[in-house]
C-alpha positions in Angstrom: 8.5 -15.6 -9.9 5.6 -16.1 -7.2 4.5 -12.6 -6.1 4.9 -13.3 -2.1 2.1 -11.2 -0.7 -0.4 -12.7 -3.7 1.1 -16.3 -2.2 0.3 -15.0 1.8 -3.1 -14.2 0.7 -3.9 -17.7 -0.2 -1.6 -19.3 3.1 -3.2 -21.8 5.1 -2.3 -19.8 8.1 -4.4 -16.7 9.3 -1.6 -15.0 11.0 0.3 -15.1 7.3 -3.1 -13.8 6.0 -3.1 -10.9 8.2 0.7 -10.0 7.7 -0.2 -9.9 3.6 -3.6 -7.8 4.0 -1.2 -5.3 6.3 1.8 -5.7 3.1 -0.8 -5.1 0.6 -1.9 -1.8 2.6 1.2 -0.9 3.8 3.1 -0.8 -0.2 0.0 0.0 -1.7 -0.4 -2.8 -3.8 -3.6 -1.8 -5.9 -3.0 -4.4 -8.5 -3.6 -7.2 -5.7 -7.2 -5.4 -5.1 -9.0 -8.2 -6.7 -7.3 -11.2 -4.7 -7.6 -8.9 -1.5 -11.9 -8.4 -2.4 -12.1 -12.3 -2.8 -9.9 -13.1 0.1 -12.7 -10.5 1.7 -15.4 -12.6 0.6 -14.1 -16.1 0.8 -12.5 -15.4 4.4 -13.9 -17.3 7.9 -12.7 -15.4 10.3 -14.7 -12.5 10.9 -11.6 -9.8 11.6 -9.8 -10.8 8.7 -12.6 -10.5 6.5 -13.2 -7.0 8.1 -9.7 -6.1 8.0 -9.0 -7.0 4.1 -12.5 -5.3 3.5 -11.4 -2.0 4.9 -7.7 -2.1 3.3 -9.9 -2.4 -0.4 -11.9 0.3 0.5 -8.7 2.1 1.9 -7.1 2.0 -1.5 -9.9 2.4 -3.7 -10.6 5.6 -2.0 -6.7 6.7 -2.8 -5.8 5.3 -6.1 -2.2 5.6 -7.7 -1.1 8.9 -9.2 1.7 7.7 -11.7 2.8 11.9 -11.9 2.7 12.0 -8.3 4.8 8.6 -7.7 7.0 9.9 -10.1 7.6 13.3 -8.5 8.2 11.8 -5.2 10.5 9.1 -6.6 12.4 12.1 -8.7 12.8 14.0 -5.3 14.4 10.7 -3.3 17.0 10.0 -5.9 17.7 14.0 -5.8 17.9 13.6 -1.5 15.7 17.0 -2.4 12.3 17.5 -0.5 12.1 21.2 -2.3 11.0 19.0 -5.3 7.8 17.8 -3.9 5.0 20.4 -4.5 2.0 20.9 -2.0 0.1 17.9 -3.9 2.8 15.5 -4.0 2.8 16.0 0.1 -1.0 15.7 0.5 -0.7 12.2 -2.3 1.9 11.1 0.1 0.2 11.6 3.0 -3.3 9.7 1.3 -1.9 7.0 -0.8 2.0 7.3 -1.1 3.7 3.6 0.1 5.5 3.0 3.2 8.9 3.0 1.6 8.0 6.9 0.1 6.9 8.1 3.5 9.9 6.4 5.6 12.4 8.0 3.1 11.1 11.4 2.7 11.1 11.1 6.5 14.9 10.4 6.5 15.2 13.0 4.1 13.8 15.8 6.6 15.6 14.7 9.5 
């Protein structure tokens, strides 16, 4: 199966590029980091190049804690935010994915 945001990186289209530079950000996709650098280099337009430059440099900064990703996914299946320790919170906050923050935000409320 054709990974979908490695397919939008490649799309003709610019608005399509943009959408999968934001995906790639916004699920923290750190194994597309080396499409995303040569998208960087490769790309025309100026704001896109920018843009996917900045999400590289954006994940490199917070790479993936598998303890961390783990702790946070035990504490969603458990509906239990008392699970997450003070690190878990600040790793979510720096590098955890969309889907962790907008659950353990449902989980608060």
């Amino acid at each position: 199966m054709i990974d979908p945001l490695l397919e939008s990186l490649a799309d003709p289209d610019p608005e399509q590029r943009r959408r999968a530079i934001f995906g790639v950000l916004s699920h923290r996709r750190h194994d597309l980091l080396t499409p995303l650098y040569d998208l960087a280099l490769a790309e025309k337009d100026a704001g896109l190049a920018v843009l996917a430059t900045q999400v590289v440099l954006s994940l490199r900064s917070a790479p993936a804690d598998p303890r961390q990703d783990a702790l946070i996914e035990r504490a969603l299946t458990d509906r239990n935010p008392d699970h997450l320790e003070e690190s878990a919170w600040e790793y979510l906050e720096a590098a955890g994915t969309r889907r962790q923050r907008l659950h353990v935000l449902a989980m608060l409320s």
